[in-house]
FIMIKE-429785 format. One record per residue (C-alpha): x, y, z. Coordinates in Angstrom, 2 decimals. Layout:
# FIMIKE-429785
    east   north      up
       X       Y       Z
...
//
This chain:
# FIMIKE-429785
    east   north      up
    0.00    0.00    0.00
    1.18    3.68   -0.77
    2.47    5.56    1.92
    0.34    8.56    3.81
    2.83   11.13    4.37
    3.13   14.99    5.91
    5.92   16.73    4.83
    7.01   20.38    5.88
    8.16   23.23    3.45
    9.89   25.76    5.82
   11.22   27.63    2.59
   13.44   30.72    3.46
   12.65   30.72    7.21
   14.25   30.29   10.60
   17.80   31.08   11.23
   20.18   27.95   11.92
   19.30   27.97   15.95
   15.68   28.75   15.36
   15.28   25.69   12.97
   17.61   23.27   15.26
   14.87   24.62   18.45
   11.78   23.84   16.04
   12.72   20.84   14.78
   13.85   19.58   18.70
   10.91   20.41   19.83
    8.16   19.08   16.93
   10.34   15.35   17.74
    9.60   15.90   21.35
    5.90   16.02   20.21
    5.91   12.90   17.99
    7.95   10.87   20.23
    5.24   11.19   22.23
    2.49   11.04   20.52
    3.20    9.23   17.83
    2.35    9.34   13.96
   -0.18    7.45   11.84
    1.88    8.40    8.85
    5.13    9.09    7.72
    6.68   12.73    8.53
    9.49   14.98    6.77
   10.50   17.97    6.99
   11.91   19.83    4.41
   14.42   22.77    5.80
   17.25   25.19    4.49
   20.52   23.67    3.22
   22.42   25.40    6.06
   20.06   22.98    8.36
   20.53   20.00    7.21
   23.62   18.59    8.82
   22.84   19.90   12.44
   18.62   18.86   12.22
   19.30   15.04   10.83
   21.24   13.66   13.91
   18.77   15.48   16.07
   15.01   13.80   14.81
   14.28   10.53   15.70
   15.01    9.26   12.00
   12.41    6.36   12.67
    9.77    9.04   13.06
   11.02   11.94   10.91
   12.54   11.94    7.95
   14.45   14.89    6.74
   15.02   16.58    2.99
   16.63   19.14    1.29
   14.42   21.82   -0.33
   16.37   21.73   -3.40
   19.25   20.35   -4.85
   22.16   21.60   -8.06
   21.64   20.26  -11.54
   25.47   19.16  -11.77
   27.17   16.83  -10.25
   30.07   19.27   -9.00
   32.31   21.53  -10.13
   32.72   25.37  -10.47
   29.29   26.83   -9.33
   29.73   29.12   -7.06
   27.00   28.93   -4.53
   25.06   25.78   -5.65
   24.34   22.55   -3.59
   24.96   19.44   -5.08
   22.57   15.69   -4.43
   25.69   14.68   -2.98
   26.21   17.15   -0.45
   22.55   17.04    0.57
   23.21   13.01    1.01
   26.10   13.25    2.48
   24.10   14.90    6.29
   22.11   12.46    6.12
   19.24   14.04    4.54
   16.91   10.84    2.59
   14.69   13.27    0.63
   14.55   16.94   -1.54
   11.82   18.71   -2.52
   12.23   19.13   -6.56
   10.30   21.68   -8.93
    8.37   23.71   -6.70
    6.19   26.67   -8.52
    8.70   29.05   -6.34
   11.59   27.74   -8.01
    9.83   27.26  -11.46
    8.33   30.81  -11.07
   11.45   32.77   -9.77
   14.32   30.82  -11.01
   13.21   29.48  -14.06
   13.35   25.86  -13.41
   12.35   24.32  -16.65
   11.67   20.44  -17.49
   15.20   19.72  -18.58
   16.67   21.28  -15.42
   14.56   19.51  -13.47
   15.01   16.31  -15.25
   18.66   16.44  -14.22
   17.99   17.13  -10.68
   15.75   14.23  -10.60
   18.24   12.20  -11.63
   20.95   13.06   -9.56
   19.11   13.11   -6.33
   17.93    9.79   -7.36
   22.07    8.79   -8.20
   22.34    9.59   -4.70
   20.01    7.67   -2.79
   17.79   10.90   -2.30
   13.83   10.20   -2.62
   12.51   13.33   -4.68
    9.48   14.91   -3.68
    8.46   16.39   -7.22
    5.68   19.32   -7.07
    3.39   19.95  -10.11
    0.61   22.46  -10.11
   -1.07   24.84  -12.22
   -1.55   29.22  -11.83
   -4.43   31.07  -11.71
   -4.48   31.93  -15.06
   -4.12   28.42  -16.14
   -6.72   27.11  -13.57
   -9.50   30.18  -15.07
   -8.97   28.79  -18.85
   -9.39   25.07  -18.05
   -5.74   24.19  -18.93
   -4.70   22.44  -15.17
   -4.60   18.89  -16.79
   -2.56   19.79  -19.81
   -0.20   21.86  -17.43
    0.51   19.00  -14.86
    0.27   16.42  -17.72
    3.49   18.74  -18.95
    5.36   19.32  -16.05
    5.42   15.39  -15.22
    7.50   14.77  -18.07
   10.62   15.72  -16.10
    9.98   11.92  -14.21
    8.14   10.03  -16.83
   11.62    9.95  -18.41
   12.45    7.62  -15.53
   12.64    3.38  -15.72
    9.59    1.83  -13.55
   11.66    1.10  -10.54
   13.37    4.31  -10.25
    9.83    6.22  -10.68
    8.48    4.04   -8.05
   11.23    6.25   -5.43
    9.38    9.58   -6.17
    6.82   11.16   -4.36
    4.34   13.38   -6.47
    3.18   17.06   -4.75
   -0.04   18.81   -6.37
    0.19   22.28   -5.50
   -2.46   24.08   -7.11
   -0.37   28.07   -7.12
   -3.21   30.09   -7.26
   -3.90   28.39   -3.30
   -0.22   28.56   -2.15
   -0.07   31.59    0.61
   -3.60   32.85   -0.61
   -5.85   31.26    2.04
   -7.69   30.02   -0.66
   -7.35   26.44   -1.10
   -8.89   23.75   -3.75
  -11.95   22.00   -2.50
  -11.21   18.55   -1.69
  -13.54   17.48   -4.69
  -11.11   19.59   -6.70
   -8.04   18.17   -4.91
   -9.55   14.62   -5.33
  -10.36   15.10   -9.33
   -6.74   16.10  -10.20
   -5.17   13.68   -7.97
   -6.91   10.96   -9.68
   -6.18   12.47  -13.16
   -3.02   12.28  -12.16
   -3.01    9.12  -10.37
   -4.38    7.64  -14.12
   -1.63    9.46  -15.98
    0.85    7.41  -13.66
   -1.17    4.71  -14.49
   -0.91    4.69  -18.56
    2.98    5.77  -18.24
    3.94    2.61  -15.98
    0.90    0.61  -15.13
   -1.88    0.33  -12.39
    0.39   -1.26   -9.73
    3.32    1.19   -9.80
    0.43    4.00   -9.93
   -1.56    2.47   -7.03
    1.66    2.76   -5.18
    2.67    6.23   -5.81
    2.08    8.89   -3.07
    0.29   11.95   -4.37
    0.52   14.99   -1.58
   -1.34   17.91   -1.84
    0.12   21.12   -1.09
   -1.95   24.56   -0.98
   -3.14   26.07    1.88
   -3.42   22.61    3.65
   -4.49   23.54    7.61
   -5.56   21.74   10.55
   -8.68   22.55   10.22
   -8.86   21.38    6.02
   -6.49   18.71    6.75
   -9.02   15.61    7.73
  -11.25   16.26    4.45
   -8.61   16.86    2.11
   -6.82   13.40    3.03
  -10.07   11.79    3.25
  -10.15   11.65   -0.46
   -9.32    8.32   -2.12
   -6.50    9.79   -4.22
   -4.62   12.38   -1.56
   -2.27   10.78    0.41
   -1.31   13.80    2.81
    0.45   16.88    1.82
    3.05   19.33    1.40
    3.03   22.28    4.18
    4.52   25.20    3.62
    3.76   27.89    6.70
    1.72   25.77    8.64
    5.36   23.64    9.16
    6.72   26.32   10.81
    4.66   25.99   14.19
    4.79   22.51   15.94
    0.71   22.93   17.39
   -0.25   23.69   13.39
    2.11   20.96   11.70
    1.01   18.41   14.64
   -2.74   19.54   13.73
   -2.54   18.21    9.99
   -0.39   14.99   10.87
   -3.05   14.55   13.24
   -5.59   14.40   10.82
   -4.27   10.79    9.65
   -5.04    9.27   13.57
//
């Protein structure tokens, strides 16, 4: 069976002590009380090596919120798979809209990172996920459908290491967030594109996360749907009581 799983965003946020108290004290909390799903959280590079040996690794996993597109080398300021890998980090957060949007992440960039986090034992959490714009003129399918190319060009058995992340853009730090009939129907759409690329088992088996405004108080409905299997939190990672709230919803 696919995994349910709640992983934290904490994009650009917390200095190094700050993110070494929050993560210290959000084990404290799981440890005991602990999780009907899996947890990660997703922090800073600078993070990394000091928050791994810290969490209880059998209840949190940890990740990288992005990784280089080369393997090493002169580029200044980059972080390579390896690096990540090398604190102990098992997982990094690949193609979100904010690196897409800002940085201009395109499908062959991100094909590249995919395949060196993967070259590195790194599970990638890829994100997919439509604007406003696109949303309004009935394009979301065709724009997901798109931006999964960037792992369809993996074999089977190396697809079967990634976790997919909806994030609809238009309901990322907007308080508005999909319904979970409209979470559910592009899950499943996507679930079925899975599904025709490598067959019913290997789709059955991937983890689809929704991220977009997810709260404690959205959380249960949301991951009540058939086809969403937890989800990607950005702010709401930030504060143990909220992040506890939506991994709570899975109990």
């Amino acid at each position: 069976m696919r995994k349910n799983i709640v992983a934290g965003n904490w994009k650009m946020n917390k200095n190094l002590q700050e993110g070494i108290a929050l993560a210290k004290e959000l084990n404290e909390a799981l440890v005991a009380d602990k999780p009907h799903c899996d947890v990660i959280i997703c922090t800073p590079f600078i993070h990394l090596a000091s928050v791994t040996p810290l969490v209880d690794g059998n209840i949190i996993g940890v990740g990288a919120e992005n990784c280089a597109d080369k393997v090493s080398g002169a580029y200044t300021g980059e972080v390579s798979a390896e690096m990540v890998a090398s604190t102990g980090a098992k997982y990094v957060i690949l193609g979100h809209s904010e690196r897409r949007a800002y940085y201009h992440e395109t499908v062959d960039i991100l094909t590249e990172k995919v395949k060196l986090a993967l070259a590195n034992g790194l599970k990638p959490i890829f994100c997919i996920g439509e604007v406003l714009e696109e949303r309004e003129a009935g394009k979301q399918n065709e724009v997901v459908a798109a931006q999964l190319a960037s792992v369809f060009s993996l074999s089977a058995e190396d697809f079967s290491k990634v976790i997919l992340a909806y994030e609809p853009v238009w309901a990322i730090g907007t308080g508005k967030t999909a319904t979970p009939e409209q979470a559910e129907e592009i899950h499943a759409y996507i679930r079925s594109l899975v599904a025709d690329k490598y067959g019913k088992e290997v789709a059955e088996n991937t983890s689809i996360l929704y991220g977009g405004s997810c709260k404690p108080s959205n959380a249960k409905e949301l991951f009540a749907k058939p086809d969403v299997d937890g989800g990607l939190i950005g702010g709401a990672s930030l504060k143990v009581a909220d992040f506890k709230g939506i991994i709570d919803a899975f109990k």
